[in-house]
C-alpha positions as CSV (number, residue, x, y, z in Angstrom):
1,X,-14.0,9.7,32.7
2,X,-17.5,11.6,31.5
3,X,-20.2,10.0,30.1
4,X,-19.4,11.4,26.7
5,X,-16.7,9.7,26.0
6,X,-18.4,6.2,25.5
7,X,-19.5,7.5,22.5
8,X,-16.7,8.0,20.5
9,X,-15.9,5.7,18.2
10,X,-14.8,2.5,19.6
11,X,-11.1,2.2,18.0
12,X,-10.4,5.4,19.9
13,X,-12.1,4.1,22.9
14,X,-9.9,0.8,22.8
15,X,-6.8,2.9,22.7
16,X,-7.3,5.9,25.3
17,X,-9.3,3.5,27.9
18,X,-6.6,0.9,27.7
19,X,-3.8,3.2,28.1
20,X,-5.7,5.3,30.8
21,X,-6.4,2.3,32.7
22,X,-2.6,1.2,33.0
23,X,-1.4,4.1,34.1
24,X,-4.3,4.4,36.8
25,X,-3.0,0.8,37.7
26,X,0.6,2.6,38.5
27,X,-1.3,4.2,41.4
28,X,0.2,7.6,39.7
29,X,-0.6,11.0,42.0
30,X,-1.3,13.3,39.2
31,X,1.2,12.1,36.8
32,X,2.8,14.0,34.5
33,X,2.8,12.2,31.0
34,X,4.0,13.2,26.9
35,X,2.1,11.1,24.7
36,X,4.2,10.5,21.2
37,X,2.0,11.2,18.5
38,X,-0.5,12.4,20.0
39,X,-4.0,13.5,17.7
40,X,-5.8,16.9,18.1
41,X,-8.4,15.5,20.0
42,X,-6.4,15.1,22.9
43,X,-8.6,12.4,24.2
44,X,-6.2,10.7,26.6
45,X,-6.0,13.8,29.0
46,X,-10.0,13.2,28.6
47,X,-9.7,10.2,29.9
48,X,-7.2,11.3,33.4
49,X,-8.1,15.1,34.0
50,X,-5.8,14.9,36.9
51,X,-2.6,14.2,35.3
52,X,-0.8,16.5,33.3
53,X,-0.3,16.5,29.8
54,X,2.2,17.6,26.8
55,X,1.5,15.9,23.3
56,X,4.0,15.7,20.9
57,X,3.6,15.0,16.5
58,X,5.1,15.9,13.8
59,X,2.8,18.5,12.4
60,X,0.2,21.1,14.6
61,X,-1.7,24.0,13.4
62,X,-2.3,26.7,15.3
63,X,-1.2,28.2,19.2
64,X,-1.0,24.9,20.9
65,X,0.4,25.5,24.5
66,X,0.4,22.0,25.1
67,X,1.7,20.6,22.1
68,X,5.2,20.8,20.8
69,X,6.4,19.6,17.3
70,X,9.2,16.9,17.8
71,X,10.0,14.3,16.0
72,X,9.8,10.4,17.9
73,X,13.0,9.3,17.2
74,X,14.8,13.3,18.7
75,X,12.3,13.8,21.7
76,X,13.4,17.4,22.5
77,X,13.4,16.5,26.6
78,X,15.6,16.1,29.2
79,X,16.1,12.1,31.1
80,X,13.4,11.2,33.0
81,X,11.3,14.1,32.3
82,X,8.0,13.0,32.6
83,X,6.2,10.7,35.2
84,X,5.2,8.5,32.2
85,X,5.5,8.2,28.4
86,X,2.5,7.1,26.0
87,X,2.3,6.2,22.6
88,X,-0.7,4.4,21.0
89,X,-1.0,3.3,17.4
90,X,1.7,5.5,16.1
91,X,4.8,2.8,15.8
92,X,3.6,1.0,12.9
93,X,3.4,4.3,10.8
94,X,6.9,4.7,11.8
95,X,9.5,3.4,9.4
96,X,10.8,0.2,10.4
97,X,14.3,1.1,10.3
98,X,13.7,4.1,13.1
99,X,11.3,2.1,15.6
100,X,14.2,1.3,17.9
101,X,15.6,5.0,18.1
102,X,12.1,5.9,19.2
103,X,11.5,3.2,21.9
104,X,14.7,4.0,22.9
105,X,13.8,7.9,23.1
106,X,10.7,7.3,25.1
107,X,12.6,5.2,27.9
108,X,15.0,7.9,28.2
109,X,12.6,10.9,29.1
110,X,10.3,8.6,30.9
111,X,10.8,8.5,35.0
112,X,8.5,5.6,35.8
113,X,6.8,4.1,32.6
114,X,6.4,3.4,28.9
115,X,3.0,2.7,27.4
116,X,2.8,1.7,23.7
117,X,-0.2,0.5,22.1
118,X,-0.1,-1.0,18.7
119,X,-1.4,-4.0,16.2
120,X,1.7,-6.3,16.1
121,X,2.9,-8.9,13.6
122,X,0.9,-11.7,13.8
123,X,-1.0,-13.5,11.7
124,X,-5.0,-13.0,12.8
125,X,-3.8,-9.2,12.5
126,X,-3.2,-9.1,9.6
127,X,-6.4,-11.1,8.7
128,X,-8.2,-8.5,10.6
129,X,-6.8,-5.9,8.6
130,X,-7.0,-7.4,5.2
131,X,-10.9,-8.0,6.0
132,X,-11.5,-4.5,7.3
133,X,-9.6,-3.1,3.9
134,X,-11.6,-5.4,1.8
135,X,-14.6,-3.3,3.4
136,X,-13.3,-0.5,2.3
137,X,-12.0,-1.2,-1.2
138,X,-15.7,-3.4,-2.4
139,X,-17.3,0.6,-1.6
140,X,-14.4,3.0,-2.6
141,X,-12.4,0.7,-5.2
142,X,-8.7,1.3,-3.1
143,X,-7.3,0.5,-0.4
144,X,-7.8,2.5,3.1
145,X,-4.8,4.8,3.5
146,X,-3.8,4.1,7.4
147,X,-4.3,0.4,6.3
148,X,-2.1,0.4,3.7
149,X,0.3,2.5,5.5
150,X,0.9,-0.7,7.9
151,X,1.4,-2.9,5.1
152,X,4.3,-0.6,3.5
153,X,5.9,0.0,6.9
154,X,5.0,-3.5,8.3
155,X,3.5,-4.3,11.2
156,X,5.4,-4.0,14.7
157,X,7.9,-6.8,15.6
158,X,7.4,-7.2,19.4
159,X,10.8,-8.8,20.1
160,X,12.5,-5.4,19.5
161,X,10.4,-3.4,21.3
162,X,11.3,-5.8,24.1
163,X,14.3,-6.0,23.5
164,X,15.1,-1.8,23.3
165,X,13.2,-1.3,26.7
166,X,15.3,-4.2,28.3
167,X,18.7,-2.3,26.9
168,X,17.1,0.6,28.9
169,X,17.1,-1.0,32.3
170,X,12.8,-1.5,32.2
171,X,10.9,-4.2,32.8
172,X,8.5,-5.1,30.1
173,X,4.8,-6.3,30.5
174,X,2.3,-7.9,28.0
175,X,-1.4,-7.2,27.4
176,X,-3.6,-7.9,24.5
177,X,-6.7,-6.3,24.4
178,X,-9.4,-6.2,21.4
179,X,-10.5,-9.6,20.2
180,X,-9.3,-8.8,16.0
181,X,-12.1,-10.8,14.7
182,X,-14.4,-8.3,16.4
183,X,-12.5,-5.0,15.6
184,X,-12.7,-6.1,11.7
185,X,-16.4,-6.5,11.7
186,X,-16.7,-3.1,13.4
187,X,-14.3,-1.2,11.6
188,X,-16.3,-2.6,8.3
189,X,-19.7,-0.7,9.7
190,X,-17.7,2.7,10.0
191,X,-16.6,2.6,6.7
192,X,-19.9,1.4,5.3
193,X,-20.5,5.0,7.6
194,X,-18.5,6.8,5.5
195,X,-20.6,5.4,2.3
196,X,-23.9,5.6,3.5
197,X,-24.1,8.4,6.1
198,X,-27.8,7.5,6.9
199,X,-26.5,4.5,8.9
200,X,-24.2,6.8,11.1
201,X,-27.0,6.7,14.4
202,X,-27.0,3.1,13.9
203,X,-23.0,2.6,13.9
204,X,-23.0,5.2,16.8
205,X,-25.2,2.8,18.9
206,X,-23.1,0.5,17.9
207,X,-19.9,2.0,19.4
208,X,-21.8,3.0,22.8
209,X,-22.9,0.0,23.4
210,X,-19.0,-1.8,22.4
211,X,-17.7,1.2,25.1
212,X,-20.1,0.6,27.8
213,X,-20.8,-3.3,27.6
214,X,-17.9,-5.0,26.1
215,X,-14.3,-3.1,25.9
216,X,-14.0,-4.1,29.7
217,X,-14.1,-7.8,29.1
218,X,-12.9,-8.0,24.8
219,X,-10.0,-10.2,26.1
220,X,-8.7,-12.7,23.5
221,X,-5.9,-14.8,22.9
222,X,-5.9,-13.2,19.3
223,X,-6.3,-9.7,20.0
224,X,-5.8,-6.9,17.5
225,X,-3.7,-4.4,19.7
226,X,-1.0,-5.4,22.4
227,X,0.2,-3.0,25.2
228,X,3.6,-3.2,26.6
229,X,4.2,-1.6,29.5
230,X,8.0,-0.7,30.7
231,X,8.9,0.0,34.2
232,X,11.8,1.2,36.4
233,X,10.2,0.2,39.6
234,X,9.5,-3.3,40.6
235,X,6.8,-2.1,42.6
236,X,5.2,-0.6,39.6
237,X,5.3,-4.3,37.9
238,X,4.0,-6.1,40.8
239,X,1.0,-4.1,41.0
240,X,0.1,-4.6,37.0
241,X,0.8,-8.6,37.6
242,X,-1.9,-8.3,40.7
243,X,-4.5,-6.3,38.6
244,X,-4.4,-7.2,35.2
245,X,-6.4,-4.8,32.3
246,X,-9.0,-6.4,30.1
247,X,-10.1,-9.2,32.4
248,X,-13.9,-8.4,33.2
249,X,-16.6,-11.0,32.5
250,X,-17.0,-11.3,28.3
251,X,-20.7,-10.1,27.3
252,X,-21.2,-12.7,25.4
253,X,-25.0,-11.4,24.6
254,X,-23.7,-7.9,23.5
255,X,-20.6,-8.8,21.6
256,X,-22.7,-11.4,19.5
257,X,-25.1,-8.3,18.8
258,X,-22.5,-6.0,17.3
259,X,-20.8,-9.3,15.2
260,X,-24.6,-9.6,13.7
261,X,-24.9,-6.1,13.1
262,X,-21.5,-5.6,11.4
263,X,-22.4,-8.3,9.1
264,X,-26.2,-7.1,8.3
265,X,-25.0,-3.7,7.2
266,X,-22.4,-4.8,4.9
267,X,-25.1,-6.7,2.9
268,X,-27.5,-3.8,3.4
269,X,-24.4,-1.4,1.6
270,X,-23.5,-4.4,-1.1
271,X,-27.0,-4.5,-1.9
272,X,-26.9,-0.6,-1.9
273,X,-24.0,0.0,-3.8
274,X,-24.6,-2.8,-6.7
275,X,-27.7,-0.9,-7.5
276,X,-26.2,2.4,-7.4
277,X,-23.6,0.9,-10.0
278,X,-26.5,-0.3,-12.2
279,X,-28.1,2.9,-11.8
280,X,-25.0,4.8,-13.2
281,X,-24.7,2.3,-16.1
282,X,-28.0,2.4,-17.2
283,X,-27.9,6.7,-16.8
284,X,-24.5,6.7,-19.1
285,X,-26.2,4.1,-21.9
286,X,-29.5,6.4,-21.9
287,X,-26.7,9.3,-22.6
288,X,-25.1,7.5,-25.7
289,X,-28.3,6.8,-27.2
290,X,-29.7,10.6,-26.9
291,X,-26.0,11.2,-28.3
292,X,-26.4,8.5,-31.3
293,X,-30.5,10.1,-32.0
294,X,-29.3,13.9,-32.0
295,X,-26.4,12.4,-34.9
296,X,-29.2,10.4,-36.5
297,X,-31.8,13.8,-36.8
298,X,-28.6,16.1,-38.2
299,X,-28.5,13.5,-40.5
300,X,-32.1,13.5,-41.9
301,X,-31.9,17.2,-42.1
302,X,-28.8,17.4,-44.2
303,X,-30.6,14.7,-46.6
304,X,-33.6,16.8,-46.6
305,X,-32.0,19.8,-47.3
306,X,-30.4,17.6,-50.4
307,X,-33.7,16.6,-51.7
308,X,-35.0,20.1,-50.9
309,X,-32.2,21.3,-53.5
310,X,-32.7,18.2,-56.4
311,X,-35.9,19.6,-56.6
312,X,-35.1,23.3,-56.7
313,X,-32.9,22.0,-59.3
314,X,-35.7,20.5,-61.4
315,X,-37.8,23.1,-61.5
316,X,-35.5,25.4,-63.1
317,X,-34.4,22.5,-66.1
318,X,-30.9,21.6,-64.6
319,X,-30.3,18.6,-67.1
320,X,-28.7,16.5,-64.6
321,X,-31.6,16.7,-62.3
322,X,-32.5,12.9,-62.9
323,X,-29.1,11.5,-61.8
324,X,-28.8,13.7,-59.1
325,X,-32.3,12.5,-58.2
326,X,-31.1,8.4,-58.4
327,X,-28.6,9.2,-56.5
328,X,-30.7,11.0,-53.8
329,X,-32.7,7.8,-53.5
330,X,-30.3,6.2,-52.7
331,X,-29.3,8.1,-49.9
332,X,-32.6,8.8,-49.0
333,X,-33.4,5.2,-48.6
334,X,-30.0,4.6,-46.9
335,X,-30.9,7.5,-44.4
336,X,-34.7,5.8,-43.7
337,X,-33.4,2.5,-42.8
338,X,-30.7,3.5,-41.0
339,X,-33.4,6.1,-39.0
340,X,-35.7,2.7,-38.4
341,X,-32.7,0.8,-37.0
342,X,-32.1,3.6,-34.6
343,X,-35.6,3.9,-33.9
344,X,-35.9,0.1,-32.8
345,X,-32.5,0.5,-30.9
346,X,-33.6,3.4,-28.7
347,X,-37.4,1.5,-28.3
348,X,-35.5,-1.8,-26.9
349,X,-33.2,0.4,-24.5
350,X,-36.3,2.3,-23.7
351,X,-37.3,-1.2,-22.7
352,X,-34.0,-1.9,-20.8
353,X,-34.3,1.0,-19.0
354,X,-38.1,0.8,-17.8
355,X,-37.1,-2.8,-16.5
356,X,-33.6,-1.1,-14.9
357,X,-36.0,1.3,-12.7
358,X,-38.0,-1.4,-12.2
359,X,-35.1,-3.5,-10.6
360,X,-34.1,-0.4,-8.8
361,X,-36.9,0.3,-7.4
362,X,-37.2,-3.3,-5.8
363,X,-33.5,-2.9,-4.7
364,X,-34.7,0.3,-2.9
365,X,-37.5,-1.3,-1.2
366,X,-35.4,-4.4,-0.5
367,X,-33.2,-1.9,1.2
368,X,-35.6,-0.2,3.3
369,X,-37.2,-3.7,4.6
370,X,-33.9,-4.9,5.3
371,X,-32.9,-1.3,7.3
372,X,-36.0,-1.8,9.0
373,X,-35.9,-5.3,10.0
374,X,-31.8,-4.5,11.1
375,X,-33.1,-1.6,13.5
376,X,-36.1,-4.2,14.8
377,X,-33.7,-6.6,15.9
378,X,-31.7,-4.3,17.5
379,X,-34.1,-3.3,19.6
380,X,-35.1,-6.6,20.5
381,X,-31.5,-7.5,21.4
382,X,-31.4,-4.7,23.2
383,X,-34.3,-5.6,24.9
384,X,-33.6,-9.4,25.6
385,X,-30.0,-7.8,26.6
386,X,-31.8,-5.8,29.3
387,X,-34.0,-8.4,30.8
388,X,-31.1,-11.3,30.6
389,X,-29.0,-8.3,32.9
390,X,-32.2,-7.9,35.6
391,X,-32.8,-12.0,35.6
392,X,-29.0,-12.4,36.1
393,X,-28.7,-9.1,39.1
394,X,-32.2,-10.5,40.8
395,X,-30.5,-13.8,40.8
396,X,-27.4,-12.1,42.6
397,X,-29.5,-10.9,44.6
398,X,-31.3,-13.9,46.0
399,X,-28.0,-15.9,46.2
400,X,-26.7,-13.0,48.2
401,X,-29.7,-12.8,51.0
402,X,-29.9,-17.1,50.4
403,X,-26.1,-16.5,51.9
404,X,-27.3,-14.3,54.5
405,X,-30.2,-16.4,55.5
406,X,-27.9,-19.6,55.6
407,X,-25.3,-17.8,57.5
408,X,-27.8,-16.7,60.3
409,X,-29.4,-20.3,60.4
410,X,-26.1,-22.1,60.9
411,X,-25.4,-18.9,63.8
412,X,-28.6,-20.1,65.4
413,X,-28.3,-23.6,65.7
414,X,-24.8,-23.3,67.5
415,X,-26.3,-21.1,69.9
């Protein structure tokens, strides 16, 4: 794996590390593998440049030489194919009705193993998700489209994928990976990404920092995504049970950081986007007014142009100048008061709109000081993050050469 890829985003790095670290666990000699639904990024054959890929989907554009169209539930292969089958996060955008023709279709062309990766029905999954969407939907006003896509499929019922690898003559393993709590506040920060692309550097930290310090050890007895892993060979599941994925020691330090970080950008973007809103209703009122004052002067010039003819009128003895002229009071005075009403209606939202940039402009700096202090404590974390690591490697250290030293005294005084 290169050095580039901890910094993709870190929903892609849960999927393609996971899967790529349970098929390393197989003890594989350059396997080859078809991954079902596979993106265009081709980031698992990143992740094991030894092994041998083909990708599969329903779509591709372009000369793909190692991609074929095929659809999940018809895999155009013959039995036992490939080395090993993957398949991460694509079940749950599959109808329900057809999930068991394509389990069933992946054990068939697969030699030694099945991987699937996907957020099953559970309950702190669906909490997870309904929190990330809420993310989304407070910026954008719907609902994220992948996201909703799992609630009009459903989510995936584990029992049958269980069940259809069993039918198959597999054995089926279990891992969770991806504590859900933690995926929903980081999902939130990429959409808030999306909405505010000055944060991007920030959330990309963010996601380097998930890759590199916590995936190894996000363990959770409410995880957001579950592997199961089918095998032929009992060999194959005795060496998964000895090494099990996703069991490092938790970072306690860093996984705290990104939680506090999630939450400190989504009241930075609420702050954000309530003033952006204001701004927009205070621009479309300024409109209407300038809309109501251009009615309000074609007025006064088609009741000057009146008067202009009364007295045009009267000058060359038209008899019924005098009534004409009442009458053109009348609307004369109508015309001035309704003129001073407007007047006093466009000073008070002249008003209204001096304090609106006033409020705006404190939002703005509000904004900036809570940016700033964000991207301070960052790099304090960071820094307390670095100096907890050294304190706990020198202590290592001296509990290693204590060992030593203890060993060699206790040689010594049996001599």
């Amino acid at each position: 794996m290169t050095s580039m890829l901890l910094d993709i985003p870190f929903d892609h790095y849960q999927r393609y590390a996971a899967a790529a670290h349970l098929l390393q666990a197989l003890e594989l000699e350059a396997p080859s593998v078809l991954e079902v639904g596979a993106n265009r990024q081709r980031l698992l054959g990143q992740f094991l440049p030894r092994a041998t890929f083909l990708y599969t989907d329903l779509h591709v554009e372009g000369d793909e030489r190692d991609f074929v169209v095929a659809d999940a539930t018809a895999l155009p292969f013959a039995e036992q194919q490939f080395d090993a089958v993957v398949s991460l996060d694509v079940l749950e955008h599959i109808p329900a009705a057809l999930r068991t023709r394509a389990i069933a279709e992946m054990a068939r062309v697969a030699g030694r193993a099945v991987i699937v990766g996907f957020p099953p029905q559970r309950p702190w999954v669906e909490q997870a998700e309904e929190e990330a969407n809420g993310r989304w939907h407070e910026l954008f006003g719907e609902d994220y489209v992948w996201l909703q896509e799992h609630k009009e499929f459903g989510l995936v019922e584990t029992s049958e994928v269980v069940q259809t690898f069993e039918a198959a003559g597999m054995e089926v393993l279990r891992f969770g990976q991806g504590n859900a709590s933690l995926w929903a506040s980081l999902m939130g920060a990429h959409f808030i990404k999306v909405k505010f692309p000055e944060l991007e550097p920030l959330v990309e930290a963010a996601d380097r920092l998930y890759n590199s310090r916590v995936f190894a050890g996000d363990h959770s007895d409410e995880p957001y995504r579950e592997y199961y892993v089918a095998v032929r060979r009992d060999a194959d599941a005795a060496r998964l049970r000895a090494d099990p994925p996703f069991q490092a020691r938790s970072d306690a330090e860093a996984t705290a950081l990104l939680n506090g970080l999630a939450s400190g950008l989504r009241a930075l973007a609420l702050r954000a986007h309530n003033a952006e809103c204001e701004w927009e209703s205070t621009a479309r009122m300024l409109d209407a007014y300038i809309a109501d004052l251009a009615v309000a002067k074609r007025e006064w010039g088609a009741t000057a142009e009146y008067v202009h003819q009364l007295q045009a009128a009267k000058d060359q003895g038209d008899v019924d100048w005098q009534a004409r002229d009442a009458a053109s009071q009348v609307v004369l005075q109508r015309a001035q008061e309704e003129l001073r009403e407007l007047g006093e209606v466009v000073a008070k939202r002249e008003s209204e709109l001096a304090q609106a940039d006033e409020r705006l402009q404190r939002e703005r700096e509000q904004q900036a000081q809570v940016r700033r202090d964000l991207e301070r404590k960052l790099e304090d974390d960071a820094v307390a993050y670095a100096r907890s690591r050294r304190r706990w490697a020198l202590l290592m250290l001296a509990l290693t050469i204590g060992g030593l030293l203890a060993g060699y005294l206790a040689a010594q005084a049996t001599l």
